[in-house]
C-alpha beads as a LAMMPS data file, in Angstrom:
LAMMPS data file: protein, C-alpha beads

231 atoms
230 bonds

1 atom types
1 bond types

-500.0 500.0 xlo xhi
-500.0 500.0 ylo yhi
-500.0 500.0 zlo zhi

Masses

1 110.0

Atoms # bond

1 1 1 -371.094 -369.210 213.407
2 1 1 -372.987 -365.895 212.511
3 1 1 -375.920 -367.611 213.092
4 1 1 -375.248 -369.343 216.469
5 1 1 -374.185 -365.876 217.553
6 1 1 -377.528 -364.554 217.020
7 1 1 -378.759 -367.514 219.471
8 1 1 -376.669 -367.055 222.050
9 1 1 -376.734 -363.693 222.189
10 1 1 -380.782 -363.983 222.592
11 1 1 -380.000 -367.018 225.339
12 1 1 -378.168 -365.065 227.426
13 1 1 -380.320 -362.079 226.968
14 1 1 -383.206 -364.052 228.264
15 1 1 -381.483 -365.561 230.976
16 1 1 -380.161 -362.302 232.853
17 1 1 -383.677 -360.508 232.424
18 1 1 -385.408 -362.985 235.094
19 1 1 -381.736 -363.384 236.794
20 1 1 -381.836 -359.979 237.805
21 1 1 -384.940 -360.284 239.104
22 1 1 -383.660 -363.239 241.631
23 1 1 -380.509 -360.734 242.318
24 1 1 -383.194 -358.237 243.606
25 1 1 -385.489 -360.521 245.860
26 1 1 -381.901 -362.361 247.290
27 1 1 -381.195 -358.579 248.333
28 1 1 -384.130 -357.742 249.738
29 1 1 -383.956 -361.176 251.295
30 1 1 -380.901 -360.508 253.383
31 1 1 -381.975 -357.231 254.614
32 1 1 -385.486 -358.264 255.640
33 1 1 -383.638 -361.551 256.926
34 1 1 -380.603 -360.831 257.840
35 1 1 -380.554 -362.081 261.095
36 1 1 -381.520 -365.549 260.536
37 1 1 -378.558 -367.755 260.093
38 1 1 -380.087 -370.114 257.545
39 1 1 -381.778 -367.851 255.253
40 1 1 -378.620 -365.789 255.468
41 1 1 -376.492 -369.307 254.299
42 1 1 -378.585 -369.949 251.365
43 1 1 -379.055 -365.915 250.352
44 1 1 -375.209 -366.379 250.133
45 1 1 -375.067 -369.529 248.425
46 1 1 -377.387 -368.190 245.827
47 1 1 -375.881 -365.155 245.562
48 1 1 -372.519 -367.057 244.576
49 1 1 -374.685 -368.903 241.844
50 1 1 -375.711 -365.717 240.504
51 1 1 -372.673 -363.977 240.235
52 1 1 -371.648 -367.156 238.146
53 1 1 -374.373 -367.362 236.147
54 1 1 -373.958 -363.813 235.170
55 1 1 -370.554 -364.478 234.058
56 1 1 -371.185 -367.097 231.842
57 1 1 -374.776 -364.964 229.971
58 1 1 -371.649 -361.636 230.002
59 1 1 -369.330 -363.944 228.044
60 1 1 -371.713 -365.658 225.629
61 1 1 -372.451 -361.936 224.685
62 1 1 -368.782 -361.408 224.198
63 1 1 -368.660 -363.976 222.100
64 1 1 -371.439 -362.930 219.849
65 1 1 -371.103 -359.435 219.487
66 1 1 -369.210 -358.066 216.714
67 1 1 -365.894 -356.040 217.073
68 1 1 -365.853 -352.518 218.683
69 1 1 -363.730 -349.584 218.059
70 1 1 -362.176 -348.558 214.804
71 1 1 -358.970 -350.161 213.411
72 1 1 -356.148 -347.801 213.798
73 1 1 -352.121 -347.437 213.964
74 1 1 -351.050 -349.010 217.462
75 1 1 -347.663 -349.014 219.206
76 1 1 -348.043 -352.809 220.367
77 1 1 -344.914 -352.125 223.294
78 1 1 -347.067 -348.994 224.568
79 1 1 -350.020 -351.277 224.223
80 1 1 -348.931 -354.653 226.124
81 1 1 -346.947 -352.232 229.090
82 1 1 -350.466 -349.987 229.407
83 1 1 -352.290 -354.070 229.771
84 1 1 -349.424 -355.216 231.870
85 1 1 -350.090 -352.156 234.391
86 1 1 -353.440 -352.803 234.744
87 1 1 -352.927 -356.314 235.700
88 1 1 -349.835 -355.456 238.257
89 1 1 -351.906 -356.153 241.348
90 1 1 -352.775 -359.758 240.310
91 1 1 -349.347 -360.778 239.896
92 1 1 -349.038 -359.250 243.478
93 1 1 -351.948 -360.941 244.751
94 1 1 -350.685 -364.394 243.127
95 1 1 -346.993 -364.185 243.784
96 1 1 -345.748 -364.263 240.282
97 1 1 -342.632 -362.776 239.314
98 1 1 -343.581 -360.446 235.792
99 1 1 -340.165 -360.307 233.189
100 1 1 -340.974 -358.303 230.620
101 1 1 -338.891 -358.310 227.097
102 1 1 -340.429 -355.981 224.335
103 1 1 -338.730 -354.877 221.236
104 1 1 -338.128 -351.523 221.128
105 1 1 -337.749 -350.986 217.319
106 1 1 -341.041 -352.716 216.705
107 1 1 -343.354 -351.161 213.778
108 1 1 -346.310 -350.388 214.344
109 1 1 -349.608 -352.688 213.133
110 1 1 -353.229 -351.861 212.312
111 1 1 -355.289 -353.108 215.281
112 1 1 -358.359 -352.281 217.552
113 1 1 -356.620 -352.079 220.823
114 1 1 -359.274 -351.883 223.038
115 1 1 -359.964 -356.049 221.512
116 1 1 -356.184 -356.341 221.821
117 1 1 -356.070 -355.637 225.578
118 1 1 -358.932 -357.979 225.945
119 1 1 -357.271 -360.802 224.477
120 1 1 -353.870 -360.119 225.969
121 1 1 -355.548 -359.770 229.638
122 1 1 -357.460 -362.750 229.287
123 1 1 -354.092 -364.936 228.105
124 1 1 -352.141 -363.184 231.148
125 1 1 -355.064 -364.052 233.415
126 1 1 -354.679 -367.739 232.453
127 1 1 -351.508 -367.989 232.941
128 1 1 -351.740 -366.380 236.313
129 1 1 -354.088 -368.802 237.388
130 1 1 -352.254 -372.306 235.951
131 1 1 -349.230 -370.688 237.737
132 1 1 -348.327 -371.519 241.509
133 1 1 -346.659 -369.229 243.992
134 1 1 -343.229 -368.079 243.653
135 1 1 -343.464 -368.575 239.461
136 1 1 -342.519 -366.643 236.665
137 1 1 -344.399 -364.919 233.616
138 1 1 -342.937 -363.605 230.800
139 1 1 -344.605 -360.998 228.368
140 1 1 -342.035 -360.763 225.091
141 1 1 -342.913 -359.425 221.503
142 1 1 -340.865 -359.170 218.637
143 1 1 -340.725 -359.665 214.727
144 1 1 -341.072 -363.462 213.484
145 1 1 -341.342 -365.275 209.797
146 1 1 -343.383 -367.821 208.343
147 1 1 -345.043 -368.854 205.389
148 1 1 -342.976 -365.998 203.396
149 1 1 -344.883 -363.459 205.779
150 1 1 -343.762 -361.486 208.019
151 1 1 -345.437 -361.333 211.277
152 1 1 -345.084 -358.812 214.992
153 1 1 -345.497 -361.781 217.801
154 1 1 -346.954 -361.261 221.495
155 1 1 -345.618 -363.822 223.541
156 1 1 -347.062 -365.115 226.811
157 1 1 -345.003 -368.020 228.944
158 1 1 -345.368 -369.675 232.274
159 1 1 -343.997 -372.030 234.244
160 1 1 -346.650 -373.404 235.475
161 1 1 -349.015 -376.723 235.311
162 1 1 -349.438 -376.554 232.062
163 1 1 -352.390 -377.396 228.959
164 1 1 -352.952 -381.587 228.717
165 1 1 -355.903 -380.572 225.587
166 1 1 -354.832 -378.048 223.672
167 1 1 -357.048 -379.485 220.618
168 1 1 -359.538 -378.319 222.762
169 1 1 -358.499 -375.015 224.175
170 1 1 -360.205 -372.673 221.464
171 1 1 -363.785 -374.849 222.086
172 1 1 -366.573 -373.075 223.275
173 1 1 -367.390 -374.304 227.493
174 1 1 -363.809 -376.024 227.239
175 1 1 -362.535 -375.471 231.009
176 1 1 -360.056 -377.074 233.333
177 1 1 -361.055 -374.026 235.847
178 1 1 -363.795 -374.831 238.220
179 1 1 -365.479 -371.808 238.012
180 1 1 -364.411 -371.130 234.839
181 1 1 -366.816 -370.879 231.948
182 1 1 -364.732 -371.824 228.921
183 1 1 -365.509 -369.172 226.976
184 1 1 -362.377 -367.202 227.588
185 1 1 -359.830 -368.323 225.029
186 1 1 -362.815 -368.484 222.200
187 1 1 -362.672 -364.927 222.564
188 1 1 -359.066 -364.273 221.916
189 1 1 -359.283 -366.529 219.250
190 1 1 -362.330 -364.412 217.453
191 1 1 -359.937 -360.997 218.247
192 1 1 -357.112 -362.520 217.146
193 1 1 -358.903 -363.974 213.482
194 1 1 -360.617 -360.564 213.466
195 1 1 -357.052 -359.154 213.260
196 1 1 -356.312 -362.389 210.372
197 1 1 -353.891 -362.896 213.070
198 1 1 -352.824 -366.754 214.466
199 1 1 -352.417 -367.446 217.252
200 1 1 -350.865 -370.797 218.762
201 1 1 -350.831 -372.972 222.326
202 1 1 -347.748 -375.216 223.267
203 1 1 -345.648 -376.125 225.628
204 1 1 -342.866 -374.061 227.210
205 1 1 -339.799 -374.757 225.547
206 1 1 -337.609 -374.051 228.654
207 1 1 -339.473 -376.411 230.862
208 1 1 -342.750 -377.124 233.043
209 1 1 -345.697 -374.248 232.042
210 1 1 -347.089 -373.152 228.585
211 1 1 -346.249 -370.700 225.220
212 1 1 -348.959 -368.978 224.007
213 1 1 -348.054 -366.803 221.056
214 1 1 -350.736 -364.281 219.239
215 1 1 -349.292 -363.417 215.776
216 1 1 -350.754 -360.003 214.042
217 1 1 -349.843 -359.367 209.723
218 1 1 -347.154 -356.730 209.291
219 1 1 -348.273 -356.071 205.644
220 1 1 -350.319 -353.258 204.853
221 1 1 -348.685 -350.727 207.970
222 1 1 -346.343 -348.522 207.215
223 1 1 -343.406 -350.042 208.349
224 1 1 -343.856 -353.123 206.276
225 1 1 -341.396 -352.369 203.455
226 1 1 -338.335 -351.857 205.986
227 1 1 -339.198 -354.946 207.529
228 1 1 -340.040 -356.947 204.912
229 1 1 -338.557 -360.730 205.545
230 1 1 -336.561 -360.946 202.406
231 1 1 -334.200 -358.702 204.354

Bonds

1 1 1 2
2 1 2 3
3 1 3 4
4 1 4 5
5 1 5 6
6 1 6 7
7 1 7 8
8 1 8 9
9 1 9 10
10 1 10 11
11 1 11 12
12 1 12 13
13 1 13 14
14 1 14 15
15 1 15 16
16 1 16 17
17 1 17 18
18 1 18 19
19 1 19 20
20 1 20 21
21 1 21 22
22 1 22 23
23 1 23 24
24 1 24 25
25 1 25 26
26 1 26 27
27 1 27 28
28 1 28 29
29 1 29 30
30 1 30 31
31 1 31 32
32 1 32 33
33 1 33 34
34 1 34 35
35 1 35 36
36 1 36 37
37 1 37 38
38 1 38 39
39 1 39 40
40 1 40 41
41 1 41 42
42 1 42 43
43 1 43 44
44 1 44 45
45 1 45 46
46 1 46 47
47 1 47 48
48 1 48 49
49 1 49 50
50 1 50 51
51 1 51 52
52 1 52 53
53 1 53 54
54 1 54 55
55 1 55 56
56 1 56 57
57 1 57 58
58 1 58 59
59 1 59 60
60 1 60 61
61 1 61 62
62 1 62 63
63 1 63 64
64 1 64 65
65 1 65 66
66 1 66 67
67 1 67 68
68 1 68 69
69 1 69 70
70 1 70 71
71 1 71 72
72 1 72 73
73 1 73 74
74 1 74 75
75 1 75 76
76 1 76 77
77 1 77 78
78 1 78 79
79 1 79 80
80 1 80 81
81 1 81 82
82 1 82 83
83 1 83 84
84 1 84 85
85 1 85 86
86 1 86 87
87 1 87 88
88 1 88 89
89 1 89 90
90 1 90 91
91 1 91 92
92 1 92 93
93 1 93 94
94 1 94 95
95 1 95 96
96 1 96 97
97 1 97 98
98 1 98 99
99 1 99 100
100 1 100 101
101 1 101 102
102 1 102 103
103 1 103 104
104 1 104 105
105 1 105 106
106 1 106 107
107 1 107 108
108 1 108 109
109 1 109 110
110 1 110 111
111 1 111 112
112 1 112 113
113 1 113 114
114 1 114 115
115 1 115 116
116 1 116 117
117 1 117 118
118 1 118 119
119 1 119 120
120 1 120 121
121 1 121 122
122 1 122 123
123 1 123 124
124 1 124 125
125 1 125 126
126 1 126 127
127 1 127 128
128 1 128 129
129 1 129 130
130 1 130 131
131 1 131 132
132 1 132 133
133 1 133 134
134 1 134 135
135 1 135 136
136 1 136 137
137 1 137 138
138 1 138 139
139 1 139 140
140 1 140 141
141 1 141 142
142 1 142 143
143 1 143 144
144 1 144 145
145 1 145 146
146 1 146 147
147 1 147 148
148 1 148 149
149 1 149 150
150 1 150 151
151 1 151 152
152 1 152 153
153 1 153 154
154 1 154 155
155 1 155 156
156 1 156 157
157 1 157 158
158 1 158 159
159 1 159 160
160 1 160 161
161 1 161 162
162 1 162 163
163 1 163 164
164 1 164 165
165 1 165 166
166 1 166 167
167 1 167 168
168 1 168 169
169 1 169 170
170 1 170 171
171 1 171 172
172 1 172 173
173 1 173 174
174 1 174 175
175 1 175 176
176 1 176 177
177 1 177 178
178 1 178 179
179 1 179 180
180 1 180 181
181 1 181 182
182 1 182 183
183 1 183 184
184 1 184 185
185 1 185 186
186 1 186 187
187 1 187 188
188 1 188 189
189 1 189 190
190 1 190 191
191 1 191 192
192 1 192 193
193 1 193 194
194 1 194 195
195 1 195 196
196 1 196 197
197 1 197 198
198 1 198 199
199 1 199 200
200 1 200 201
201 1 201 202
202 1 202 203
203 1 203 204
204 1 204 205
205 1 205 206
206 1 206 207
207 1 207 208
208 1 208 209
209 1 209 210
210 1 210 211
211 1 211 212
212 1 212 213
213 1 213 214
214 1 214 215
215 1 215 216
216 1 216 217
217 1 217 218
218 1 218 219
219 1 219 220
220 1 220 221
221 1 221 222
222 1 222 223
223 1 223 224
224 1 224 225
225 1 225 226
226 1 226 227
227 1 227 228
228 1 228 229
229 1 229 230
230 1 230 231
C-alpha cells in the first residue's frame, strides 16, 4: 500500500503539471474568443473536464500522503458541532433536516482533528447527496462496547437511497456518483485505521437510508479508567 502510494502520488503529480497548462490556454481561449459561440461551448466543456480531472489527481494525493497534524486531546462533541457548522449551508442548499444527539459526558480521545473533520465531512457529504429533499440526517456519538473494549462512536444516518455494495464501499474508484471519483470513503477509512479506529457501513435500522458508524479506542486517554466497560 506504501508503495502504491508512492505511484500515485507521482501519477497525479504528473498529470496536473501539463493540466494546468491546458487550464491556462482554455483561459486565454475564452478571453481572446469569447465572442464566438462555439469556441466558447467547448472552452466550457473542457473547462468542466478539467475541474474533474483535478479532483480526482487532488484526491489520489489525499490518499497517498501521510497524516498531518500532531495527535492531541480532542473534545469529539466540540469537534463534530465545529464540522457540523461548517457544513450548515449544504443541508440548506439540499433540504435536509440536521438532528443532532451528542453525549455530553463524553471523554475525551487522542486524535488529529484536523483528519477527523475530514473524514466526518466527507461521510456527512455522502449522506447529503444519497438523501432526497425534505430528509433527515442524524449526527449522534456516544460510548459503545465490543470485543471487551471500550470504544467513543460517531454516528452518521440517513434516510435516504441507500448503499446496494457495501463490500465495495472502502475500494479505491468505487462510485455510484457520476461525478464522483471513488476515492472519498478510502480516505476515511485510512483516517479512521490511522486512529486504529473501525469503522462500519449498514443499513439504517429505522428504515430506508444508511448507518455509518466511525469507532475511535478509549484506552490510553485519560478518561479511560472511569469508563472502563467492566463498569
Amino acid at each position: 500500500m506504501a508503495e502504491l502510494g508512492i505511484v500515485a502520488a507521482k501519477i497525479a503529480h504528473e498529470v496536473r503539471n501539463p493540466l494546468h497548462v491546458i487550464e491556462g490556454g482554455l483561459h486565454y481561449l475564452s478571453k481572446e474568443y469569447g465572442g464566438d459561440e462555439k469556441i466558447t461551448e467547448i472552452t466550457e466543456l473542457l473547462k468542466d473536464q478539467v475541474v474533474r480531472l483535478d479532483k480526482v489527481t487532488g484526491d489520489l494525493l489525499e490518499v497517498a500522503r501521510p497524516i498531518k497534524g500532531k495527535i492531541e486531546k480532542t473534545n469529539l462533541k466540540n469537534l463534530v458541532l465545529k464540522t457540523l457548522k461548517f457544513m450548515k449551508e449544504g443541508f440548506m442548499e439540499a433540504n435536509i433536516d440536521l438532528q443532532v444527539n451528542l453525549d455530553e459526558g463524553l471523554p475525551d480521545v487522542w486524535a488529529y482533528p484536523t483528519e477527523l473533520e475530514r473524514a466526518l465531512v466527507n461521510i456527512v457529504r455522502n449522506s447529503i447527496d444519497a438523501s432526497p429533499p425534505g430528509s433527515r440526517i442524524k449526527v449522534i456519538t456516544g460510548l459503545a462496547s465490543s470485543r471487551d473494549r471500550a470504544w467513543v462512536e460517531i454516528i452518521v444516518v440517513d434516510n435516504g437511497k441507500g448503499i446496494q455494495d457495501k463490500a465495495s464501499i472502502f475500494k479505491p474508484f468505487y462510485t455510484t456518483k457520476p461525478n464522483g471519483t471513488g476515492l472519498g470513503m478510502s480516505i476515511v477509512q485510512k483516517i479512521v485505521n490511522q486512529h486504529k479506529g473501525e469503522i462500519r457501513v449498514e443499513d439504517n435500522p429505522e428504515g430506508a437510508g444508511t448507518l455509518v458508524s466511525i469507532r475511535l479506542p478509549l484506552e490510553g486517554t485519560p478518561d479511560y479508567a472511569e469508563h472502563n466497560i467492566d463498569h
